[in-house]
N, C-alpha and C positions, 0 to 999 in steps of 0.2 A: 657548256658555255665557255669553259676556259678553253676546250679544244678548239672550238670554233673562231673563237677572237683570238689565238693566237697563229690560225692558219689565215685566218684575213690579214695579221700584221707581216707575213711572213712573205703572203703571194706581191703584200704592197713594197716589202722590200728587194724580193725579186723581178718584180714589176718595172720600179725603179733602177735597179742594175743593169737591168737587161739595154735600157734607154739608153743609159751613160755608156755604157759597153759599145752600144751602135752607132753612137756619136762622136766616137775614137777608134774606131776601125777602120775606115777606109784605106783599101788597098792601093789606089790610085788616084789620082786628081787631076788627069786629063780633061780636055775640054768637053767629052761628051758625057754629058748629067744625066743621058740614061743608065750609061754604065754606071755611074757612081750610086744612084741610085739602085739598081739592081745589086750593086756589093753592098750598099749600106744595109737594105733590104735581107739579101743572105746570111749575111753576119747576125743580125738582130732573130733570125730564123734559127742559127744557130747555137747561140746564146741562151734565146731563149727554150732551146729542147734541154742545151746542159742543165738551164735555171728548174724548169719541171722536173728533170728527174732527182734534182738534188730533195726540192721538193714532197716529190712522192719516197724517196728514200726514208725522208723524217717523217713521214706519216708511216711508213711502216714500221718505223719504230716505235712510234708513240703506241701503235695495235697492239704490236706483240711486247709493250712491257704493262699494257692494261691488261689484256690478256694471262700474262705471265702473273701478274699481280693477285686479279680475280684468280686464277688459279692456287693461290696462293695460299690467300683467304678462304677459301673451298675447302680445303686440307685439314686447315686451323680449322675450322667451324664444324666439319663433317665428321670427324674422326669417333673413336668407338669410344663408349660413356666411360666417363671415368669413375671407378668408386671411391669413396673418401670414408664412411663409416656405416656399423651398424650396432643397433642393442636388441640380446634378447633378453626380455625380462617376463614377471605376471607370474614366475611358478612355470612348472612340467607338464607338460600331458604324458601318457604313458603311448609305447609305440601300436599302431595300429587301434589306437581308439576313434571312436567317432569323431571324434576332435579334428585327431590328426588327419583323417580321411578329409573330412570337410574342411580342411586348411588347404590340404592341396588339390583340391576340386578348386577352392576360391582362389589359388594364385595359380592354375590355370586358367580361370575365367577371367583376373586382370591382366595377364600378359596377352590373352586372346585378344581383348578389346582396348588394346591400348595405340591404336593409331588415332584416339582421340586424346584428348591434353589431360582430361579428369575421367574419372569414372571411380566408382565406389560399388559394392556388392555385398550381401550378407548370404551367409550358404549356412543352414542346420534348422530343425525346425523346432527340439527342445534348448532350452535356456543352458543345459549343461552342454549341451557341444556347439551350441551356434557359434559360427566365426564371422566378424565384421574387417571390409580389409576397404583400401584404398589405394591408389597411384595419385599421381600429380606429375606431371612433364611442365619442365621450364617455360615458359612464356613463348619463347623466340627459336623452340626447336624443334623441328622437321616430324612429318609423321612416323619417317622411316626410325629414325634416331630414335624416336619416343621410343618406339616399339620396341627396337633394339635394348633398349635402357631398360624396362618394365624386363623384360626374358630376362636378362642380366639379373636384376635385383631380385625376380620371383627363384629365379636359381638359385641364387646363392642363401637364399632366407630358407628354401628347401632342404640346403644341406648345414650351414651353419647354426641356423637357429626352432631344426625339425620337429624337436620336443616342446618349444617355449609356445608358451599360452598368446603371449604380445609380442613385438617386433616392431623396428622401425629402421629401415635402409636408406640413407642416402647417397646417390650419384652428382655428379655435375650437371645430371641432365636432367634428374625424376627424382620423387621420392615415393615408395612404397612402406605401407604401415598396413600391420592387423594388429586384432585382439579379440577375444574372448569377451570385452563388455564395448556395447556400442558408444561410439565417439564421435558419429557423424553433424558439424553442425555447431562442436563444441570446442574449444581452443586446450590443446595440449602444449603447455610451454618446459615439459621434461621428458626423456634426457634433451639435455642440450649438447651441442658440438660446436668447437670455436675453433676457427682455421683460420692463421696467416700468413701472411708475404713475411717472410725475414726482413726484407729492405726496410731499412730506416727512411723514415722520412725528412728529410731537410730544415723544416719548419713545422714542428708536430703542432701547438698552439694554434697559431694559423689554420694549417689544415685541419684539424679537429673542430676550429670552428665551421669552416667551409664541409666538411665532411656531416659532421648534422644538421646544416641546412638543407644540404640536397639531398641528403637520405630521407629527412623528416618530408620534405617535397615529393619525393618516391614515394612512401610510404602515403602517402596522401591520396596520389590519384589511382597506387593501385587497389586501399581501401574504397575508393570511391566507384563502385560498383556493385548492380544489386546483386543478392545469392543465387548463385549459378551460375553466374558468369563470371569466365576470369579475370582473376583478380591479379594485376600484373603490370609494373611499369618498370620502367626504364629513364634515368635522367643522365646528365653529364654537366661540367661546370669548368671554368678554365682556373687551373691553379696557379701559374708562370706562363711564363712568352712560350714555357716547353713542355707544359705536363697539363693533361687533361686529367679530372677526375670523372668514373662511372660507375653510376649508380643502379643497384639492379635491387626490387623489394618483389614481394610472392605472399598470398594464402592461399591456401586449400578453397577453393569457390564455396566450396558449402558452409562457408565462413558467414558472418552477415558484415556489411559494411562496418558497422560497430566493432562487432570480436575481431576481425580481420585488420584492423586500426590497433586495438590494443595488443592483438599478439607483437605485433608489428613495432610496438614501441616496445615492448617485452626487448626484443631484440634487438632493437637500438639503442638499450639504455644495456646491452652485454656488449657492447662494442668496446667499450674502454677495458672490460675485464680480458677479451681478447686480443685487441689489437692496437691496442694502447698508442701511438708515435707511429705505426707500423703504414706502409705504403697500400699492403692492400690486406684484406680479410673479411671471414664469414662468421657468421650467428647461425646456425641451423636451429629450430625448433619442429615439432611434426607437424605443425601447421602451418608453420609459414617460415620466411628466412630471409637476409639482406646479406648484402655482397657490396663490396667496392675494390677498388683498383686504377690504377694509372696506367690501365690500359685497355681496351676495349676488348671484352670478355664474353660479348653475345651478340647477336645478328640484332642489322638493324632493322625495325620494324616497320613494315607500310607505313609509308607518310604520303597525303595529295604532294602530289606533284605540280612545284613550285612553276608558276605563270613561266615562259619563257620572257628572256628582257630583250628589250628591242636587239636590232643587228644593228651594229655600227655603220656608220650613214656611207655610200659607197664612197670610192677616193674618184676624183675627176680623173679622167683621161689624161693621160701625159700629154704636154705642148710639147710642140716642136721647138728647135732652136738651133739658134748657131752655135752656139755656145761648144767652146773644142778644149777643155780645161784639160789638167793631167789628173785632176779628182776622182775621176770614176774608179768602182769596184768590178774586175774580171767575175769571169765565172768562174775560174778556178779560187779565187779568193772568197765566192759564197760558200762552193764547197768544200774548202777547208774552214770554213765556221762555223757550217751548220751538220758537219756526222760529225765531228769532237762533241759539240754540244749534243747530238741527239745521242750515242753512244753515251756522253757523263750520265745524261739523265735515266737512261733506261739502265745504266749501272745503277746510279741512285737507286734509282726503284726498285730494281734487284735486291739489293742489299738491307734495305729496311724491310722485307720483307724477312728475309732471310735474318735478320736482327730480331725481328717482332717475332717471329716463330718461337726462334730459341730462347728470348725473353720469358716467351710464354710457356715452353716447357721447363728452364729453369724455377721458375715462378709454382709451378704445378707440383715438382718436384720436389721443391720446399715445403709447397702447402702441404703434400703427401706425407711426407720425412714430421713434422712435426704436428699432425692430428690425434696422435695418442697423445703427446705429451703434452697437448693445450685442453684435449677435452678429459683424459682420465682421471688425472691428478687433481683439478677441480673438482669433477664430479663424483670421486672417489673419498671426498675427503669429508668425515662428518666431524662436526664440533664435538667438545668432550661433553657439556651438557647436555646435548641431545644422544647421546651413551647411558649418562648418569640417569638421565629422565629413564630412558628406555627398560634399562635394568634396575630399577626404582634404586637408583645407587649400590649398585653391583649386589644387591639383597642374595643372601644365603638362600633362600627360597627359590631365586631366579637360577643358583649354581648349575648346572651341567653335568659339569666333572674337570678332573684338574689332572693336567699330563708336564712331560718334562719342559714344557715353550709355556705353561701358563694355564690359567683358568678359564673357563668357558662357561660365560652365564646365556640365559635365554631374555629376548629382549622383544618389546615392539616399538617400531617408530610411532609418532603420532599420526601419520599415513592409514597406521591398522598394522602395516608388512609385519613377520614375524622374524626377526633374526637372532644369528647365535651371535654372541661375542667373546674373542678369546682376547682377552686379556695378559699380553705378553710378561712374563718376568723380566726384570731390571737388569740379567745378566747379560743382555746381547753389547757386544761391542761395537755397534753400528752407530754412526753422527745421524742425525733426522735427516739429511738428504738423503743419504745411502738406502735408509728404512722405504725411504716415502717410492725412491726410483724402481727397488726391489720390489714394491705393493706393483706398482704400475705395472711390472714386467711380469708378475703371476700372477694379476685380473685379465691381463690378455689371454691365458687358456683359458679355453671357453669346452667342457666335451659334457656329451650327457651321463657319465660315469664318474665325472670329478664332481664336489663339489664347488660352487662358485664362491669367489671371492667378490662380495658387494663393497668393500671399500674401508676405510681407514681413520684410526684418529690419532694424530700426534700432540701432545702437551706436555711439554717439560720431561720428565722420564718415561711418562706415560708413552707407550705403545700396542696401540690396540686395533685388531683388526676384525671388520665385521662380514660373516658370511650368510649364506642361505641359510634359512629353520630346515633341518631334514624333522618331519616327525617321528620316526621308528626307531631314533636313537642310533646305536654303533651295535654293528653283528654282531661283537661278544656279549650283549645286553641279550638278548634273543637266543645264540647259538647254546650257549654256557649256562644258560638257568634250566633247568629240568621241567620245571611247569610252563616254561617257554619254546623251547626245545622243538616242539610239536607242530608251530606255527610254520617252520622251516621242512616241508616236505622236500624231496629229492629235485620235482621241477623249480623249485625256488633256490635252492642251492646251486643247480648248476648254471641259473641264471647269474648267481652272484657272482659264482667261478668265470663264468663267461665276461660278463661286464667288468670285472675288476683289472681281468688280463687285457681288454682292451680301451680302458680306463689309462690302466700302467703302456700300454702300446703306445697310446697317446702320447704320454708326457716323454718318451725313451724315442721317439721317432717322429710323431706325427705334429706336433708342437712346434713354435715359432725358435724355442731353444731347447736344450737338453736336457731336462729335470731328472735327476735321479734322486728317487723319493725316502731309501735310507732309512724308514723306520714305517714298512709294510708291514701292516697285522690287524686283528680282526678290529680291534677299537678306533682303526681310523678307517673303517669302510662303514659309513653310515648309510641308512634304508631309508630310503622315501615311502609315500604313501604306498607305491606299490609292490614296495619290498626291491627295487632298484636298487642298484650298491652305485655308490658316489665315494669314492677317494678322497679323503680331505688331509690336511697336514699336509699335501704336495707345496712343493718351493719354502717350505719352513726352515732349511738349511738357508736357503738364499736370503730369507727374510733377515734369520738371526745371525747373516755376518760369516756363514760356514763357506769354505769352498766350494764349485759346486762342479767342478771340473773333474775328469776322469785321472784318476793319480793316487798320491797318498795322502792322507790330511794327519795333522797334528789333533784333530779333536772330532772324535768320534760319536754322533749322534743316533739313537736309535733305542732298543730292546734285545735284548741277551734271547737267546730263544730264538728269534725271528733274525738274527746276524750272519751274513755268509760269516766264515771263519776267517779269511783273507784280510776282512772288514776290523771283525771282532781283534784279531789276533796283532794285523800287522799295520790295521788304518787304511789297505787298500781298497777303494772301490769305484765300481762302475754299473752299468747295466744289469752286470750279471749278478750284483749284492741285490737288486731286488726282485731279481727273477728267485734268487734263494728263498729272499722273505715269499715271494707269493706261495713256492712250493711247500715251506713250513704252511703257512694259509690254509692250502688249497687241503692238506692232511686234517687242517682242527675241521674243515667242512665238512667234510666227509665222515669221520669219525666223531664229532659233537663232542669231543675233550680239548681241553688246551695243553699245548707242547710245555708249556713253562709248568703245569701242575702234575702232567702224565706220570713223573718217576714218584711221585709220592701217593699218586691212586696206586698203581699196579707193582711198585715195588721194585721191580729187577730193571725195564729199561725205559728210553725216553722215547717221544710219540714217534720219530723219524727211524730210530731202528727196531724199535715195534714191526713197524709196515713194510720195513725191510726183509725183516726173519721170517713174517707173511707172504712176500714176493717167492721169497727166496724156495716156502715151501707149500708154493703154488696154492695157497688160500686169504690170498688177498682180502675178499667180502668179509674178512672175522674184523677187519679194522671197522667195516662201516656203523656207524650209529645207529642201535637195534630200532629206533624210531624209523627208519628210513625203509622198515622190512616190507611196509605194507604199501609205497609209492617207486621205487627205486628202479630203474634200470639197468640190469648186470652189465649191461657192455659199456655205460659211460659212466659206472664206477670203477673199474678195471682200469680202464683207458684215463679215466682222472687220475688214479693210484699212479698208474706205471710215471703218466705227467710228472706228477708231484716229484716221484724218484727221480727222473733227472731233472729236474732243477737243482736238486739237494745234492748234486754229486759234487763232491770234494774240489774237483778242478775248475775252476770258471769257465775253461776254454773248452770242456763238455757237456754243461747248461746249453738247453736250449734260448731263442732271441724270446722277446715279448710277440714279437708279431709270429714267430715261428709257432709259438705256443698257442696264440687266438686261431692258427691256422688246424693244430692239433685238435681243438676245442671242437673247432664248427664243421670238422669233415671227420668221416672215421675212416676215408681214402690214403690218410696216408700215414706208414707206413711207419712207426718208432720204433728207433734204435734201444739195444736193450743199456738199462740204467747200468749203472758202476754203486757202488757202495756209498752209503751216504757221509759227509763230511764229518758229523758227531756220531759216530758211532756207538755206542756202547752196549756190552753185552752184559749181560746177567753175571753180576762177578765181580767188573770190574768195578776199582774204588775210584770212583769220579765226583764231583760236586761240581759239578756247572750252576753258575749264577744265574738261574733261567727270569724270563719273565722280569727282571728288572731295567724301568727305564732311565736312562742318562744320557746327559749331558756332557762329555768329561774329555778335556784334554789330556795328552797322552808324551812322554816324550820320547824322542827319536832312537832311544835305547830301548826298543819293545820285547815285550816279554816271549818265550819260544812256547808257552798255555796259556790257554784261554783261563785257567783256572790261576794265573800271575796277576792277572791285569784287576788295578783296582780299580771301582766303580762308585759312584755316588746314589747312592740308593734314591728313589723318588717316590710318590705315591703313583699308584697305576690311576690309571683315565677310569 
């Protein structure tokens, strides 16, 4: 309509020129009137071809800056999902279980069937493997895009989150969720995720109040539908002469009008916790979610199309006249008025587009930059009474066991969940920010070989942090007791050996940062139900204030026994300090003794030049643990052996990598170099006293001793 009425205002001003134009041109004014007429005639002919093409000129600009525009818009709207978060929780499956198979049978089955908006599915036919899963695509977005988004999210929940029982991914486009117990129907308001705009807003007050009218109004009418259909609206409301707000609210359809209301306000009573003053931001929930912004974030949706409004009433035909004034406008004075103007405008419109784009990727990019640190820290953080409850007040009954960073009780939320809690000692030099930034930056490893870190309690001195229940305890609980010992066959062992090296591969390579773990050994590789080795103590340097950078440190953390030398001797380390620790490891596996006890069972030497002087005289198998005689396979205890010896060699610069070593592990293709001697040497004879087996804490000063046998230590109680 604005096109139209302003191309009638324009033809009426060209209309008009062309008149005045013809009413001031004549070339001659001799007596004969046909002549004159015929020039007056010409001129107004030619006038008026310059008045049309000026004309048509501005109508093709006005095309191609709609065009330009809508393409614009197209780019912004169409572009590839974007991810913002995901959680796995529920507990482990083990790999290739029923489970797992029927997990990714069912997120094949929803990425199949997602060029529809919803769809849900359950795959497994007993109660112990069934899996129940669901999508959800935005309201306002394209089948293609769904589809694209659903493959996106079922992918990456494949690899991210392959073991976990439950899940839940969101995108900007969809959301994808399973689990192991059925949910369909029923309102999940945890975890939650909160996203926002960094931009301040001008008038928080104000718009906060405007802010939950129209969300509560969204929330409204996208409740307001029966189950199955979706549930889904869109509002918008004017904040200034310059800022619109928009409003966007969502449930899962299988919601009923009722739960799809109350999740709904679930989430908008988390708006202030998220986005307090803030211009724009999200609540995600797995059922449902709201969104706002000051700027238009989603496609608009079929609306009837508004009545056309009358055409403006035609203009009369121009009179003639005498009329010979100097007033008139040339044609060259239309078209220099009107391509400035059409040019400004198609400039304009260029540029706001071009404005709104990068708005909206800055906008995005913030949101992205800060959804860990809006959603973990919250949701990582439990009250100290819900500890205290948990551990009936850190009850001696509840204990664990107690290592150099603190004590570890066993605990249950009021949920049922079972967790450990380690209750940090008072020595770390860390301010509560520092602690709290630290929790957040080692809950993001996420591997099925670590264990997980569920979250955190700060109070006063208190520092405490709460991880997954492993049931089967720590491998030296198992490895090291004799009536235990037996549980641990050869296929179980090498699985540990396996998982632990790429557990450590992980955290050395495959991780968001560089964790070196600094005090590798059998007490901190804990076994799950199915005898899975999980890493735990990873980032506990980082936690407690240590450095964690590749160098030298003034304060050396770890176990004697399980120490590169470099470490132990000189406070060096890096990578290759815990490829050391794994090869001590990977020796007590094999052999069922601990390095830290070895010199006082057998007298003459310690476990690593034991398996040396066995190398050395070509009968390696006498190290293995006679339990192991009747499950064992000679070629990957040889090939473990020889592993373990280079890790253990003296130089770090001739240790193998972690990932070099998981490569060793999984092929028997390729080809090791032969070991060098191991770093602690000792033979039968010599008078040595290594500090073995003892854990600390202990800073060091910069005048370091040239033996390991110099250096003092603070004794601790072992785990």
């Amino acid at each position: 309509m604005f096109l139209y009425y302003t191309h009638v205002r324009l033809s009426h001003l060209l209309y008009i020129s062309s008149q005045h134009e013809a009413q001031v041109s004549p070339k001659s004014q001799g007596d004969s009137t046909q002549t004159a007429k015929r020039v007056m005639r010409g001129e107004r002919e030619m006038v008026t071809d310059v008045s049309m093409a000026s004309l048509k000129l501005l109508l093709l600009l006005f095309i191609l800056s709609f065009l330009h525009f809508n393409t614009c818009k197209a780019q912004e709207l169409n572009s590839d999902p974007v991810y913002l978060y995901h959680n796995c929780s529920g507990g482990n499956t083990t790999a290739n279980s029923a489970y797992q198979l029927n997990l990714g049978t069912l997120l094949t089955s929803l990425s199949s069937n997602a060029s529809t908006e919803f769809s849900n599915n359950t795959v497994g036919t007993s109660s112990s493997d069934r899996v129940y899963g669901l999508f959800m695509c935005r309201g306002d977005v394209p089948s293609t895009l769904c589809h694209q988004c659903v493959l996106n999210a079922t992918r990456r929940l494949r690899s991210d989150c392959s073991l976990a029982k439950q899940a839940v991914i969101w995108y900007d486009e969809c959301t994808v969720r399973y689990s192991n117990i059925s949910f369909f129907s029923t309102v999940a308001t945890r975890p939650r995720v909160g996203l926002l705009n960094t931009g301040n807003i001008s008038n928080p007050e104000a718009f906060m109040t405007l802010l939950f009218s129209t969300i509560n109004t969204t929330a409204d009418e996208a409740a307001n539908f029966h189950m199955g259909v979706k549930k889904y609206a869109t509002n918008q409301a004017n904040f200034s002469g310059f800022q619109t707000l928009y409003c966007l609210a969502q449930c899962t359809p299988d919601l009923s009008p009722g739960d799809c209301r109350n999740c709904l306000s679930g989430v908008i009573g988390d708006l202030p916790w998220c986005c307090q003053g803030k211009q724009g931001g999200r609540v995600l929930y797995p059922s449902c979610n709201v969104r706002y912004e000051l700027y238009p974030f989603y496609r608009a949706t079929a609306t009837p199309s508004p009545s056309p409004s009358p055409s403006p009433p035609l203009l009369p035909p121009p009179t003639s006249g005498n009329s010979r004034g100097g007033g008139g406008i040339s044609a060259g004075t239309i078209v220099a008025i009107v391509v400035p103007i059409s040019v400004a405008v198609l400039l304009f419109i260029v540029g706001i587009c071009f404005l709104s784009r990068r708005a909206r990727k800055k906008a995005s990019a913030k949101e992205g930059k800060n959804v860990d640190d809006i959603t973990t820290l919250e949701s990582l953080q439990f009250g100290f009474g819900t500890i205290e409850a948990a551990t009936n007040n850190f009850s001696a009954d509840n204990k664990l066991g107690e290592g150099g960073f603190g004590e570890v009780f066993k605990g249950t939320l009021p949920s049922g969940q079972v967790i450990a809690v380690k209750r940090l000692s008072k020595s770390s030099g860390q301010g509560g920010e520092e602690f709290k930034n630290e929790v957040v930056v080692v809950a993001k490893l996420q591997h099925r070989n670590l264990v997980r870190l569920l979250g955190f309690c700060l109070q006063g001195e208190e520092k405490i942090l709460v991880y997954e229940y492993v049931p089967n305890k720590s491998l030296d609980y198992t490895l090291f007791d004799p009536e235990k010992q037996s549980e641990l066959d050869w296929r179980r062992r090498y699985k540990i050996i396996q998982g632990t090296a790429r557990g450590t591969q992980y955290l050395h390579e495959d991780s968001r940062l560089r964790i070196i773990h600094r005090d590798l050994k059998a007490s901190n590789i804990l076994l799950d139900g199915d005898m899975n080795p999980k890493i735990s103590d990873f980032g506990m340097a980082r936690i407690f204030g240590v450095d964690q950078t590749q160098g030298n440190t003034d304060r050396i953390v770890g176990t004697y026994g399980y120490m590169a030398p470099e470490y132990a001797m000189h406070g060096e380390f890096s990578v290759k300090s815990d490829v050391y620790s794994f090869g001590v490891l990977l020796m007590e596996i094999i052999s069922g003794k601990k390095n830290s006890s070895f010199y006082q069972t057998d007298g003459a030497e310690d476990l690593l030049s034991y398996a040396w002087l066995l190398w050395k005289d070509g009968t390696p198998l006498e190290l293995m643990d006679p339990i192991l005689r009747e499950s064992y396979n000679q070629n990957e205890i040889i090939r473990s052996i020889h592993i373990g010896l280079l890790c253990v060699q003296e130089d770090p610069e001739d240790r193998p990598t972690m990932a070099t070593i998981v490569l060793m592990l999984d092929s028997n293709t390729v080809t090791l170099p032969t070991p060098k001697r191991p770093a602690f040497f000792i033979h039968s004879g010599t008078d040595a006293t290594m500090p073995k087996g003892q854990q600390f804490d202990q800073s060091i000063t910069k005048s370091l001793p040239m033996s390991i046998n110099d250096v003092s230590i603070s004794e601790m109680d072992p785990r």
